[in-house]
N, C-alpha and C positions, 0 to 999 in steps of 0.2 A: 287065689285068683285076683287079678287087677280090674279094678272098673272105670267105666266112662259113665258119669252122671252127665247129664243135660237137663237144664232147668233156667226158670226166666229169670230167679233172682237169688243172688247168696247176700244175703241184709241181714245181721239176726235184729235190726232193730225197726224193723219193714215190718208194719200191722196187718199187713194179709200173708205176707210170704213170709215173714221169718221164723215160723214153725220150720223151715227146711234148713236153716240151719244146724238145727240140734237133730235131725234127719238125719243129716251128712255124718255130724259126730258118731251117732251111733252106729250107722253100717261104715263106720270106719275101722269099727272093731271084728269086723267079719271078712274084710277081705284085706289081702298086703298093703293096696294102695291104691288111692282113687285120685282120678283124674277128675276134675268138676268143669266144664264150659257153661258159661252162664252169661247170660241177656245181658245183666245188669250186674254188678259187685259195688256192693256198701261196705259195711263194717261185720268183720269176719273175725272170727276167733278159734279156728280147728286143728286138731289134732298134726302133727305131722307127716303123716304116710296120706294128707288131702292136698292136693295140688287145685288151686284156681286159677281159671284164665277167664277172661270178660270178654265179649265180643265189640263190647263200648259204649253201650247206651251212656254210662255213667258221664260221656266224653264226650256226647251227642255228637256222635259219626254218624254218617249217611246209611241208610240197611244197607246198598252194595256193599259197603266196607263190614257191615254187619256178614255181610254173605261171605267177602273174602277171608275175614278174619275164623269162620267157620271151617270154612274147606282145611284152609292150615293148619288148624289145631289139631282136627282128628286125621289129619296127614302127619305133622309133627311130632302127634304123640301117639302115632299107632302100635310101637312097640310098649307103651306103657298101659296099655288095656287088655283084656282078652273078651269083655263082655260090653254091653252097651245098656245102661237105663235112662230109657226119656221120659220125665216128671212134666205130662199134664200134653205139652207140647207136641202133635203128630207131624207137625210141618219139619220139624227134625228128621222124623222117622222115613220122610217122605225125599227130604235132602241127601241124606245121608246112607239110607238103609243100601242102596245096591251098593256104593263103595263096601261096609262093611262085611257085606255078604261076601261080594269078592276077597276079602282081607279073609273070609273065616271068623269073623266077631259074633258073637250070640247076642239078639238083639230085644232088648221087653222092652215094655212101655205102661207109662201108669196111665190112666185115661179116665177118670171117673163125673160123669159131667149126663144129664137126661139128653142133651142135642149129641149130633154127630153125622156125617154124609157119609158120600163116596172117597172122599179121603180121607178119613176115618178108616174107612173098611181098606182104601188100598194098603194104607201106613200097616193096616195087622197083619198083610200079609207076608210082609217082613219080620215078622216078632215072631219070635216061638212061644211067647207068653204074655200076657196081656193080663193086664193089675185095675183091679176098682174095688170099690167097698161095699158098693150097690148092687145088688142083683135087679135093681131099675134102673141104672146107670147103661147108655147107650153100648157099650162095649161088654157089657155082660152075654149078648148073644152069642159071643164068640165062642167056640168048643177051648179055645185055647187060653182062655180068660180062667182069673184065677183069683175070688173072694176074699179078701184079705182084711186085718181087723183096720179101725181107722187109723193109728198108729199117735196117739195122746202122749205127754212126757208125765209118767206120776211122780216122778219125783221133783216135776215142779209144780203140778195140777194136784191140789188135795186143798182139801178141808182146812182153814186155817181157823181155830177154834177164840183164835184172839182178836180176831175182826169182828166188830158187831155189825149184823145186818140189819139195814134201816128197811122198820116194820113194812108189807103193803106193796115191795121195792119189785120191780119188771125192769128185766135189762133187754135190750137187743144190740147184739153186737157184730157186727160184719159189714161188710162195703153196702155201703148206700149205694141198689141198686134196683129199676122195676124186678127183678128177677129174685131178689133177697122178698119182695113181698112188705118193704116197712109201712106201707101206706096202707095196707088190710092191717094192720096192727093199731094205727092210729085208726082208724074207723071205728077198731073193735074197741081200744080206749075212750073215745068219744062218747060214743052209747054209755060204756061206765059211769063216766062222769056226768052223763045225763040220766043215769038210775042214782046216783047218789054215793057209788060206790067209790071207798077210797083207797090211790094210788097213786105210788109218784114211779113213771117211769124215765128209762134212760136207755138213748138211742147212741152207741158209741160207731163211728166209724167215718169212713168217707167216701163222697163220689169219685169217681173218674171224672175227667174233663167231658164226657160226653153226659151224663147224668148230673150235671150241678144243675139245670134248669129244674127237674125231676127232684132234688134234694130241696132246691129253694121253695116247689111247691110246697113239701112237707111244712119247711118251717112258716112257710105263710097259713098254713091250714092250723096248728096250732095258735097264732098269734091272732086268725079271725075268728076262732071259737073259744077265745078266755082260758088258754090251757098252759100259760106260762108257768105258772103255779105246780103244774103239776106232770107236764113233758119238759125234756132237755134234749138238747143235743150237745153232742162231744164229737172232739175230733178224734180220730183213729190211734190206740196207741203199741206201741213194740207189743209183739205175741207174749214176750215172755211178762211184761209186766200185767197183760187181762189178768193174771190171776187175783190180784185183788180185788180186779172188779167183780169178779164172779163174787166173792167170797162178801164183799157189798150188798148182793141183790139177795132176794127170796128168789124171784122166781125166774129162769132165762124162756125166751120163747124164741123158737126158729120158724121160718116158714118157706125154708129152699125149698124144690121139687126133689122129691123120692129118690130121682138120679141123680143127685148129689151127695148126701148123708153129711153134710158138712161135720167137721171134725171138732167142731164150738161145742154142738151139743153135747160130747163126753167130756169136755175142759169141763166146762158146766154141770156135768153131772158128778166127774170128778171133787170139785170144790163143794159140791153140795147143794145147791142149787133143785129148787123144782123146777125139770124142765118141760114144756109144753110145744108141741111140736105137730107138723100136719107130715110127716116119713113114714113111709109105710114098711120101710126098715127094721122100726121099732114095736112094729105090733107082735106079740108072741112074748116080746122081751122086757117090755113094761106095762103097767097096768091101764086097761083104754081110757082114764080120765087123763093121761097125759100126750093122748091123740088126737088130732083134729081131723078132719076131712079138707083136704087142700082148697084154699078158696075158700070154704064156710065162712061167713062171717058170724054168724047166729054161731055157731057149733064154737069157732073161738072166743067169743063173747060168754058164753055164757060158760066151758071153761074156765076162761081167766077169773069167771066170779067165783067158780068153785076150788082152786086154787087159793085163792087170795082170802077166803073163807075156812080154809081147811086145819082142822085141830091137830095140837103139837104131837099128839099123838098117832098120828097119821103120815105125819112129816117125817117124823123119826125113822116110821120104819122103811118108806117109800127112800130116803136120801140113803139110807141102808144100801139100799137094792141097786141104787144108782151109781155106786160106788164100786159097787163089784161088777156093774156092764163094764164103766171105763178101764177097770183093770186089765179086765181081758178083750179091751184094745186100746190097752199100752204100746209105745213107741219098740220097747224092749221086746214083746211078741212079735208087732210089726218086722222090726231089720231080721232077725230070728228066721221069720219066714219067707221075707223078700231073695236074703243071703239063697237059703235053698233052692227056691225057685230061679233065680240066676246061675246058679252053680250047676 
């Protein structure tokens, strides 16, 4: 079978999107040949039988020319697909779907996200199958949705036994956004540092142009409570290079909403990592000291101390266990089952 991917960005060196390039590689090994249209095209490196075409942000064209450039691709290259996968994006499914329908193209979409409207719901009723991680993720309602692992690379995500982690160490890593939750994390630090307890954290990522005033508070709220010393911030860097950072910290904490399941957390659990999390994804699956109650700040506070207090002994066997979640949602299970589900 021939595919049409749709997605906003093919970068592999993009700190939020470039997980989808080593994506792309692998379900390249599942079908003859993929067509990819994409937002945006940075620095790519794939296989042969992946075709990319850009719609031009790279070139800052105007969206109409974004729209025109759209229509003709999946007109130009209608002979070169038989199926259709849209990655995140319904405004695709929404442009696009009745052309395909009339063509005869089978059409999924991956959707995994807590929000969602009415066009959301119109976009699935073009899809014969609908993709998310979350069984809290908005699109989980659908009868025709379909639970899938988060889709992690192990063979670049592991354990790097030659790195030493600096004692005490809290990472957060992901776009600096109200919705990522970094500022209930510096509260819950704060309180730390005013029990006495020690810790050096590290906030990796970046805002969007509409949350830099939202980022700049962050960094004033450390600089007015004496916490230089002991928070940092970093800028965002390529997906594939987090892995040392993981492999830096003790402990990572997330604080997305349930309907997201962000895919940091198995990178993170992958490398080793204790990770502390408010997903209600993970209850069943790991042990409740590494759950939080979304929002708690008391509940993550007092957490983080017992984490950050927790004997080697306990560590061992918990990074154990963590290690065999990420496995089995590896990138390599992931295409495996997306492949079928498209086919």
């Amino acid at each position: 079978m021939k595919l049409l991917i749709i997605t906003q960005k093919v970068n592999k060196n993009d700190s939020i999107l470039g997980f989808f390039h080593r994506w792309i590689v692998e379900f390249s090994k599942h079908f003859e040949s993929i067509v990819v249209i994409c937002l945006e095209k940075g620095l790519s490196d794939l296989p042969d039988n992946v075709k990319v075409l850009s719609l031009g942000k790279e070139n800052s064209v105007s969206k109409v020319k974004y729209l025109v450039n759209f229509y003709k691709f999946i007109w130009q290259e209608r002979k070169n697909y038989d199926a259709v996968f849209v990655h995140m994006n319904q405004e695709y499914v929404l442009l696009g779907g009745l052309f395909w329908r009339l063509l005869g193209k089978k059409i999924t979409m991956w959707r995994n996200h807590h929000a969602g409207s009415i066009l959301t719901d119109i976009s699935s009723v073009f899809c014969s199958k609908v993709f998310c991680t979350s069984k809290f993720s908005y699109t989980a309602k659908y009868k025709k949705t379909v639970l899938m692992p988060v889709g992690i690379d192990t063979d670049l995500f592991f354990l790097k036994k030659e790195i030493v982690r600096e004692p005490h160490s809290i990472l957060f890593l992901s776009r600096i956004a109200p919705v990522k939750r970094p500022d209930l994390l510096l509260e819950a630090l704060m309180e730390l540092k005013r029990r006495g307890i020690n810790f050096k954290a590290s906030f990796f990522g970046d805002p969007l142009p509409i949350d830099q005033k939202f980022y700049q508070t962050l960094k004033d709220k450390v600089k007015d409570n004496d916490m230089n010393d002991c928070v940092q911030f970093c800028k965002g860097i390529p997906n594939e290079q987090t892995v040392e950072i993981y492999n830096q910290h003790k402990i990572f904490v997330n604080l997305s909403t349930s309907g997201m399941y962000d895919k940091t957390i198995f990178e993170a659990m992958a490398c080793g990592c204790l990770v502390l999390a408010s997903n209600k994804n993970l209850r069943g699956l790991v042990n409740d000291r590494f759950i939080f109650e979304e929002g708690n700040l008391n509940e993550l506070q007092s957490k983080l101390k017992d984490l950050l207090t927790m004997s080697a002994g306990d560590k061992h066997e918990y990074i154990s266990n963590f290690k065999s979640i990420a496995v089995n949602n590896s990138l390599d299970f992931l295409a495996k089952k997306l492949a079928q589900n498209i086919k």
